[in-house]
N, C-alpha and C positions, 0 to 999 in steps of 0.2 A: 518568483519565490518571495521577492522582498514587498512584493503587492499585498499578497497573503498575511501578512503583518498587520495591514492598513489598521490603525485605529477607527477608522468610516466603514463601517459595515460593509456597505455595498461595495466600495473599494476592494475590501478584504473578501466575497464574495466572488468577484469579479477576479480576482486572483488566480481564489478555485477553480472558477470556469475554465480561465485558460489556461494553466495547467490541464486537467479536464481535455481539451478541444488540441491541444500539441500531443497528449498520449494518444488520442482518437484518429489525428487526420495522418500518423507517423507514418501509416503505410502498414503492409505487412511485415515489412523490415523494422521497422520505428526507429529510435535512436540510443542504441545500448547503452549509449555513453554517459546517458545522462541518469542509466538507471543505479552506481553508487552516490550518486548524489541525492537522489529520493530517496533510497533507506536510511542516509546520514541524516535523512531531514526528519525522517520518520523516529529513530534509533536518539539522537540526542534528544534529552531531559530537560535540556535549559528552551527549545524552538518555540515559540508559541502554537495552541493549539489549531487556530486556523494554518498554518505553516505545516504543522503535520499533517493536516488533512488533506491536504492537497496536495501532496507528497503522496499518502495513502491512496487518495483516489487516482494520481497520476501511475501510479504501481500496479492500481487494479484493474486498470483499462488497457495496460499494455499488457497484463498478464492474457485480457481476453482481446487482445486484438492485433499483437507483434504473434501471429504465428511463424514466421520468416527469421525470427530473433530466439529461438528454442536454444540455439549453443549459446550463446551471449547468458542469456539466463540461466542454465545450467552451471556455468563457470563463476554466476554470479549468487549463486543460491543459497550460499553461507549468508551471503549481506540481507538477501530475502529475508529468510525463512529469520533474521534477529529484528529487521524489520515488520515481521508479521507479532511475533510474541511481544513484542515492545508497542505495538499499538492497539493489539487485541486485549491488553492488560493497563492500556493508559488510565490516568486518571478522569480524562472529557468523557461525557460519555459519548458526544459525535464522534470522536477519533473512534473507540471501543468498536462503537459497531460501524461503521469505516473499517475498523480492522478484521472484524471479521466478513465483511464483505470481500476482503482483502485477500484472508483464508479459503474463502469458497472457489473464491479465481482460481488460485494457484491449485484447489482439488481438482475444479475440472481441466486445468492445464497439465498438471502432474502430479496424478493420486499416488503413488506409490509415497514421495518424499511428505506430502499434506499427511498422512494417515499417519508416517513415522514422526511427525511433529506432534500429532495430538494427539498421541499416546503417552509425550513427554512431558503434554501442559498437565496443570493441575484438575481435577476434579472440577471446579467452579468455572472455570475456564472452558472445561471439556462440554457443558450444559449450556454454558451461552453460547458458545459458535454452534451447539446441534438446535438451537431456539432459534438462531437466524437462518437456518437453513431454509 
């Protein structure tokens, strides 16, 4: 996480990645434990943007690939679902649509709770995540 910071681009890239490459290779199990710590990273105002994003993309990769981790996430879905409005609404606009890439995960993993969420964002909000579809 503190790579993602990097002032060197590549550095701060490279951060991404591997965040990126530890949600990917986690297994079908992945690692639940580390996923309030991605929404804290995603949820706090002060992170920097590269910091969120990788946060965002490590969320949305175990959204579509910890199938073995469905109770872990269930349990953790409050943190989710404030980490989804909180970076579908950020000010970057990578984060933005990061986040709603983010949203789409979590539709095809559990549409019932996705759909009660986007009934709750706003209008503006509701046309951008159906543009990234």
């Amino acid at each position: 996480l503190k790579l993602c910071i990097s002032g060197v681009r590549l550095m701060a890239m490279q951060g991404v990645k591997c965040m990126h490459m530890i949600s990917a290779f986690g297994g079908t199990g992945g690692y639940p434990r580390v996923i309030p710590m991605l929404c804290d990273g995603c949820i706090e105002k002060a992170n920097h943007p590269n910091h969120k994003r990788g946060c965002v993309i490590a969320l949305t990769v175990a959204l579509r690939v910890w199938t073995g981790a469905s109770t872990a996430m269930e349990r953790m879905m409050t943190l989710i679902l404030k980490a989804i409005e909180s970076s579908a609404g950020d000010r970057d606009p990578a984060v933005r649509e990061d986040g709603r890439k983010f949203f789409w995960a979590l539709h095809a993993r559990f549409p019932n709770v996705a759909e009660d969420l986007l009934v709750g964002m706003d209008a503006t909000n509701q046309k951008r995540l159906h543009k990234c579809k």
